[in-house]
DSSP file (Angstrom, degrees, kcal/mol; ACC not computed):
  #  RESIDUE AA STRUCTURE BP1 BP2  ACC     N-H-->O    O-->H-N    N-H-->O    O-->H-N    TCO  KAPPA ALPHA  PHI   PSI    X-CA   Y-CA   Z-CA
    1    1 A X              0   0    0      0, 0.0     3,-0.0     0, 0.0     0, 0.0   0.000 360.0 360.0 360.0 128.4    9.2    0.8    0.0
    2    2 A X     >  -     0   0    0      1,-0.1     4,-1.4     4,-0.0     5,-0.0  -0.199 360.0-112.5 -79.4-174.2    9.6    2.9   -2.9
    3    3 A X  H  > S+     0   0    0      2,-0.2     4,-2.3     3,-0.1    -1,-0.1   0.727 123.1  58.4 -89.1 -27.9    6.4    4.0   -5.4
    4    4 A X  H >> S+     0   0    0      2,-0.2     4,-1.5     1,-0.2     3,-0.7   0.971 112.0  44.1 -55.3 -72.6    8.3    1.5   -8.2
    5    5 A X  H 3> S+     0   0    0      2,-0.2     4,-1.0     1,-0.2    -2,-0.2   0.750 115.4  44.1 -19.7 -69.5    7.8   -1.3   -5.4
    6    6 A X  H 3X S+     0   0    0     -4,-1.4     4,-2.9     2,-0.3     3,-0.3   0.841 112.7  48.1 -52.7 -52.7    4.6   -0.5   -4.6
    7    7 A X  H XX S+     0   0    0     -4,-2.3     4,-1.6    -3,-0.7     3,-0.5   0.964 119.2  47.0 -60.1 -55.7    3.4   -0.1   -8.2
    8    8 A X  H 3X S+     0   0    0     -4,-1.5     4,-1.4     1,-0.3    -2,-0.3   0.592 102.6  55.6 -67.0 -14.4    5.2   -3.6   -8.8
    9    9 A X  H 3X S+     0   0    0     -4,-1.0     4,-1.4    -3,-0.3    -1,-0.3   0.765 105.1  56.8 -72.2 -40.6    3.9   -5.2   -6.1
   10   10 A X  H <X S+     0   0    0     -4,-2.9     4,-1.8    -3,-0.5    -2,-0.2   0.774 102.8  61.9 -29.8 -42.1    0.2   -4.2   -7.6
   11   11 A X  H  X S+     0   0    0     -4,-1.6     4,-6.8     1,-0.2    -2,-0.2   0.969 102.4  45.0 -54.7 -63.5    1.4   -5.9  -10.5
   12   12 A X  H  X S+     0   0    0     -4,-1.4     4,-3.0     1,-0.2    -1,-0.2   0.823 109.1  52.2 -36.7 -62.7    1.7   -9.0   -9.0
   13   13 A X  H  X S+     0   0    0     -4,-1.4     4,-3.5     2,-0.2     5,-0.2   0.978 113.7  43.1 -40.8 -68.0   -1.2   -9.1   -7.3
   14   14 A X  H  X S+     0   0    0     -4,-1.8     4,-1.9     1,-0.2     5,-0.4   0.932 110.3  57.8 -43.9 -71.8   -3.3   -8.3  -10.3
   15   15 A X  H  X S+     0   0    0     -4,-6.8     4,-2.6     1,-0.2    -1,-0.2   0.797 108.4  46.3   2.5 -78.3   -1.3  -10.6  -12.1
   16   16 A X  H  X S+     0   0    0     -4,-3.0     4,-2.9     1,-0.3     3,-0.3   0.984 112.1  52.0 -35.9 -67.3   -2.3  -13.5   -9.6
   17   17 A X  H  < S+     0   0    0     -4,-3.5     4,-0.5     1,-0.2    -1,-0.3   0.723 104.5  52.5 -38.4 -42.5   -5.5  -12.5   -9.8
   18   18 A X  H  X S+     0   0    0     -4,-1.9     4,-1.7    -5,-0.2    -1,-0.2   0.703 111.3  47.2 -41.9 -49.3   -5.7  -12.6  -13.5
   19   19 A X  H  X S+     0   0    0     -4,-2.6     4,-2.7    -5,-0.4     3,-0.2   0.954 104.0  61.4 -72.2 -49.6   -4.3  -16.2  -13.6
   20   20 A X  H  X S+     0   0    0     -4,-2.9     4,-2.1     1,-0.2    -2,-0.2   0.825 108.6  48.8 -10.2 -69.2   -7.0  -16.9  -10.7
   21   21 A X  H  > S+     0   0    0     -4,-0.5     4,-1.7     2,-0.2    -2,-0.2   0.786 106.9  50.2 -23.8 -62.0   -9.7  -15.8  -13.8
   22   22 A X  H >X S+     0   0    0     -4,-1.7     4,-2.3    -3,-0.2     3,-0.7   0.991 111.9  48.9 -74.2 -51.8   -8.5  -17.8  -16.4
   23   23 A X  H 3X S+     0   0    0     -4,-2.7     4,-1.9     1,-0.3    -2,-0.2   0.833 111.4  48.1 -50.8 -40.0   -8.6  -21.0  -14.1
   24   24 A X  H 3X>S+     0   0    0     -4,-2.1     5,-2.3     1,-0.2     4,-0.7   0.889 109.7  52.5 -55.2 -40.6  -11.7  -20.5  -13.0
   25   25 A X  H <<5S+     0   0    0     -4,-1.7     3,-0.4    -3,-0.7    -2,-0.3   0.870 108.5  50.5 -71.6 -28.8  -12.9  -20.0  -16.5
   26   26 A X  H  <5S+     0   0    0     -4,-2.3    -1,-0.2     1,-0.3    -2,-0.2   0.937 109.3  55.2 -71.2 -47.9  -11.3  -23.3  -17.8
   27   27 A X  H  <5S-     0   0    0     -4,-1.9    -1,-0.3    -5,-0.4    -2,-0.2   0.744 117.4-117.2 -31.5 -34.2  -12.9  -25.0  -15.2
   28   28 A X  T  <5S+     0   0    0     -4,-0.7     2,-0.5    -3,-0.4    -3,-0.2   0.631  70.7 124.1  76.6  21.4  -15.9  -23.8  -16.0
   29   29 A X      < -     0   0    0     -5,-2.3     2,-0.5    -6,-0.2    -1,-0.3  -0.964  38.2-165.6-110.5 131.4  -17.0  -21.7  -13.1
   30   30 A X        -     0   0    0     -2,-0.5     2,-0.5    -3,-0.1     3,-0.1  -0.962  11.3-166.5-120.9 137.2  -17.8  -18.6  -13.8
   31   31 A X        -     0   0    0     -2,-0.5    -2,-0.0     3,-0.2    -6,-0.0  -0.940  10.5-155.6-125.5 121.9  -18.2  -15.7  -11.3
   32   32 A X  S >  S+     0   0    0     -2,-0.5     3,-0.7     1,-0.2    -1,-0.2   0.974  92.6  50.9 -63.5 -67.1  -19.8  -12.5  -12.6
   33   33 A X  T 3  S+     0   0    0      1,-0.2     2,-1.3    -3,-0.1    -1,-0.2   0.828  95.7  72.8 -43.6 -38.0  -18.6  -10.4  -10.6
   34   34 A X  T 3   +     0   0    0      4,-0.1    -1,-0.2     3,-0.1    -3,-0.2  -0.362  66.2 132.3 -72.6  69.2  -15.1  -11.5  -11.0
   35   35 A X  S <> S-     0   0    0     -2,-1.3     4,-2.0    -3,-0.7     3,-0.4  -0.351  71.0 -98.4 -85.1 174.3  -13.8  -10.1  -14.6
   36   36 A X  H  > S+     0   0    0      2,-0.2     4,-0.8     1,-0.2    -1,-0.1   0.310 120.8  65.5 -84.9   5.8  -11.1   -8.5  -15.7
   37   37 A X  H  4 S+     0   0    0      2,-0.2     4,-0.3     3,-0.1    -1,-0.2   0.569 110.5  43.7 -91.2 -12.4  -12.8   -5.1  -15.7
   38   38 A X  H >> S+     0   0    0     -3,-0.4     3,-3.0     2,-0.2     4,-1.4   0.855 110.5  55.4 -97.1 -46.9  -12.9   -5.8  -11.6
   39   39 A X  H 3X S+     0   0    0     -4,-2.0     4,-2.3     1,-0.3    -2,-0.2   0.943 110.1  43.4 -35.7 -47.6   -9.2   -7.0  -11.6
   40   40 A X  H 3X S+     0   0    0     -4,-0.8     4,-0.7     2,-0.2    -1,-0.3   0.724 114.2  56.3-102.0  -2.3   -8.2   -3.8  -13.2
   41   41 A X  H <> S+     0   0    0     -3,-3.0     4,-1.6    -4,-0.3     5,-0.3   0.925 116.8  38.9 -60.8 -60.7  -11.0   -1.6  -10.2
   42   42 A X  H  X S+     0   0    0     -4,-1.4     4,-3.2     2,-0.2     3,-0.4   0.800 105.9  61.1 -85.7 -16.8   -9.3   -3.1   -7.7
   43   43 A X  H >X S+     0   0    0     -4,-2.3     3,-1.5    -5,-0.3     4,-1.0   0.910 109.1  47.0 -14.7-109.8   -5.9   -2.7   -9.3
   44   44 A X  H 3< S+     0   0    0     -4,-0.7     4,-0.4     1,-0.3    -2,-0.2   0.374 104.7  61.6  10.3 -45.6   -6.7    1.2   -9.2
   45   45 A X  H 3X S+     0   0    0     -4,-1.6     4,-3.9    -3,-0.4     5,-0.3   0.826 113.1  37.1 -71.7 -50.4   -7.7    0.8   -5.5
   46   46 A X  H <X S+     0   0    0     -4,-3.2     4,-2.1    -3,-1.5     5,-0.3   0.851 102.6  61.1 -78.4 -11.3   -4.2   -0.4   -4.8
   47   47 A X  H  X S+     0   0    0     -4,-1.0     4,-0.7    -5,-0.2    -1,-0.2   0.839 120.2  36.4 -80.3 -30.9   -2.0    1.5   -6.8
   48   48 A X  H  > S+     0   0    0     -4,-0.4     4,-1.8    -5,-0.3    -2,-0.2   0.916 118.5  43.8 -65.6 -42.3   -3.6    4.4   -4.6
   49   49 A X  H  X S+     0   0    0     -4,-3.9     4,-2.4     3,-0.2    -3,-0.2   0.864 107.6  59.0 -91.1 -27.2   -4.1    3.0   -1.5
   50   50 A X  H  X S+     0   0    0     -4,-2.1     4,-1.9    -5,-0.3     3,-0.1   0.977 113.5  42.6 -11.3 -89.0   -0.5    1.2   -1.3
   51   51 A X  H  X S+     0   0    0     -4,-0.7     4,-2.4    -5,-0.3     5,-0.5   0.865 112.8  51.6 -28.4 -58.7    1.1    4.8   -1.8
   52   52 A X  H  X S+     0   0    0     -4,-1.8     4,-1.7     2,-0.1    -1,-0.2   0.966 108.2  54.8 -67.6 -47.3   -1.3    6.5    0.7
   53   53 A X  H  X S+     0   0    0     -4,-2.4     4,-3.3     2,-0.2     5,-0.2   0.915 111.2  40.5 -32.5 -80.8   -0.5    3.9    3.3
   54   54 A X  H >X S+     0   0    0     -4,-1.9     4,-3.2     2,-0.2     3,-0.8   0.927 110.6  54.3 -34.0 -73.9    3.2    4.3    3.3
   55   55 A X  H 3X S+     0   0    0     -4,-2.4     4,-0.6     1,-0.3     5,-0.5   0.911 113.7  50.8 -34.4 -46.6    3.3    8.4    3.1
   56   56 A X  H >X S+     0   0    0     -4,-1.7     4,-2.7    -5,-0.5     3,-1.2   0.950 110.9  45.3 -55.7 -58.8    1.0    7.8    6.2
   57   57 A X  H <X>S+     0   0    0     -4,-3.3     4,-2.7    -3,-0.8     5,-0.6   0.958 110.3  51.3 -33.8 -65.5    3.6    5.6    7.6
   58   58 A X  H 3<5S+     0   0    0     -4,-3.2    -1,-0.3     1,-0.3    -2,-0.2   0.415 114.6  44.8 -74.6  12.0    6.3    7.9    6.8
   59   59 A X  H <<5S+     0   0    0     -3,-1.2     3,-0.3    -4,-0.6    -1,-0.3   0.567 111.0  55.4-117.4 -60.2    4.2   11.1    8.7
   60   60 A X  H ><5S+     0   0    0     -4,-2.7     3,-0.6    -5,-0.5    -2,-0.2   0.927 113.0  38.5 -65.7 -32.4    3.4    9.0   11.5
   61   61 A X  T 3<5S+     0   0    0     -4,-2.7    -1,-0.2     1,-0.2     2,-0.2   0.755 112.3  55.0 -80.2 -16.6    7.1    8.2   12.1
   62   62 A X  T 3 <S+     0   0    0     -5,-0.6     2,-0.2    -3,-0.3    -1,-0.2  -0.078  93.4  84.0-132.8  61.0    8.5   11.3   11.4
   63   63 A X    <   -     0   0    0     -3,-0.6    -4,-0.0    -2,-0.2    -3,-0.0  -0.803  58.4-152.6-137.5 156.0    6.4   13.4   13.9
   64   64 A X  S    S+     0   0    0     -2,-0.2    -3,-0.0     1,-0.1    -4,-0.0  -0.184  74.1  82.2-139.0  56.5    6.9   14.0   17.6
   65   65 A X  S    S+     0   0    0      5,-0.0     6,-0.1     6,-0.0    -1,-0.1   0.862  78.0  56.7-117.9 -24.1    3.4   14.6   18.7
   66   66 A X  S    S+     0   0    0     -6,-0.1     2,-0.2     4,-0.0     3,-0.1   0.613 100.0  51.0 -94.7 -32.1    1.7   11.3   19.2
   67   67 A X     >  -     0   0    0      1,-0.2     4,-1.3     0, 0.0     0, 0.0  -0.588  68.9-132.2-126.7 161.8    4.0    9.5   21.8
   68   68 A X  H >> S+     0   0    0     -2,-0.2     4,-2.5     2,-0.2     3,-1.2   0.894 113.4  45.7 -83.4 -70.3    5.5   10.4   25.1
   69   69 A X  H 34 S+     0   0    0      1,-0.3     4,-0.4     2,-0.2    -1,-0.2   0.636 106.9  53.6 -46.0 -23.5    8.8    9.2   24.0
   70   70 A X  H 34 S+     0   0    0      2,-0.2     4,-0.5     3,-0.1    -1,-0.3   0.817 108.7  55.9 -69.8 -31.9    8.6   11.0   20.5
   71   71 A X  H <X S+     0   0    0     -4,-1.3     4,-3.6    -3,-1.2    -2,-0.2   0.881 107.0  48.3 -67.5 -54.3    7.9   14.3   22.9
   72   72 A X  H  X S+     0   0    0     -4,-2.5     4,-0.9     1,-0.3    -1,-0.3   0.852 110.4  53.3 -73.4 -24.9   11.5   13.5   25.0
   73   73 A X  H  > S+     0   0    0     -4,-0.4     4,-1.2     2,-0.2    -1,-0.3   0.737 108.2  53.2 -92.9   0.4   13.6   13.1   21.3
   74   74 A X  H  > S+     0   0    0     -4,-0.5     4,-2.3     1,-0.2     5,-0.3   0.877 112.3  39.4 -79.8 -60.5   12.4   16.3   20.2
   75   75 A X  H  < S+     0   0    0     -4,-3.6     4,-0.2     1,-0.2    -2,-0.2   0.484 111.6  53.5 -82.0  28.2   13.4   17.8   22.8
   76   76 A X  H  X S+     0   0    0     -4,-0.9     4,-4.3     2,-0.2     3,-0.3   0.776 111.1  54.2 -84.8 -56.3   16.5   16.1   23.2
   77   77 A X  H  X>S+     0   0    0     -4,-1.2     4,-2.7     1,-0.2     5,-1.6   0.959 107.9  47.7 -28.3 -80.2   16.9   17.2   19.6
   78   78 A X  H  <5S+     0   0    0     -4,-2.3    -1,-0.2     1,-0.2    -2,-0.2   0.644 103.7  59.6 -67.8 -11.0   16.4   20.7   20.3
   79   79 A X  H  45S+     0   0    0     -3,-0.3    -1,-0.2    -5,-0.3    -2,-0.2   0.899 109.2  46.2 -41.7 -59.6   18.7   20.8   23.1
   80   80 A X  H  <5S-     0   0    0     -4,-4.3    -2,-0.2     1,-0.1    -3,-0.2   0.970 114.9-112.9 -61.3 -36.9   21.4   19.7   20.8
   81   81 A X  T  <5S+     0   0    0     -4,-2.7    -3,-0.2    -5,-0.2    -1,-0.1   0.384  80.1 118.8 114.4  15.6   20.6   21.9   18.4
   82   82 A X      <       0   0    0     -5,-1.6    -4,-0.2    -6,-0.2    -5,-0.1   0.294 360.0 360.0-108.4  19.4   19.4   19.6   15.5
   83   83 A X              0   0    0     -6,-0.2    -5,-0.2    -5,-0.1    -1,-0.1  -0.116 360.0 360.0-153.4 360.0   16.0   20.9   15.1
């Protein structure tokens, strides 16, 4: 998943949420805590934490320390000569 994705996939969510707001507010239930000044915190929390998730992903896969089996393709690797 690219950082466009990610960032669009935020969108959505927020979106959702947004529409969430207004229904509740037509309804007539009102939640303090839910505004749009917390839709657009936790926005913020996900356009960050998305990103860091993945890069984490992508470190944890493309490491050879963690796993027995990552241990044997490195040095399978360095046998061949491709790291």
């Amino acid at each position: 998943m690219s950082a466009d994705k990610a960032k669009q996939f935020v969108a959505l969510i927020g979106g959702f949420l947004g529409a969430v707001y207004l229904a509740l507010q037509a309804t007539g239930l009102e939640l303090l805590w839910f505004n749009p000044d917390t839709i657009n915190a936790w926005m913020g929390v996900l356009n960050a934490g998305i990103p860091l998730v993945l890069i984490g992903y992508g470190i944890y896969k493309n490491q050879y320390l963690l796993t027995e089996r990552a241990k044997k393709q490195e040095k399978e690797l360095q046998n061949k000569g491709l790291k």
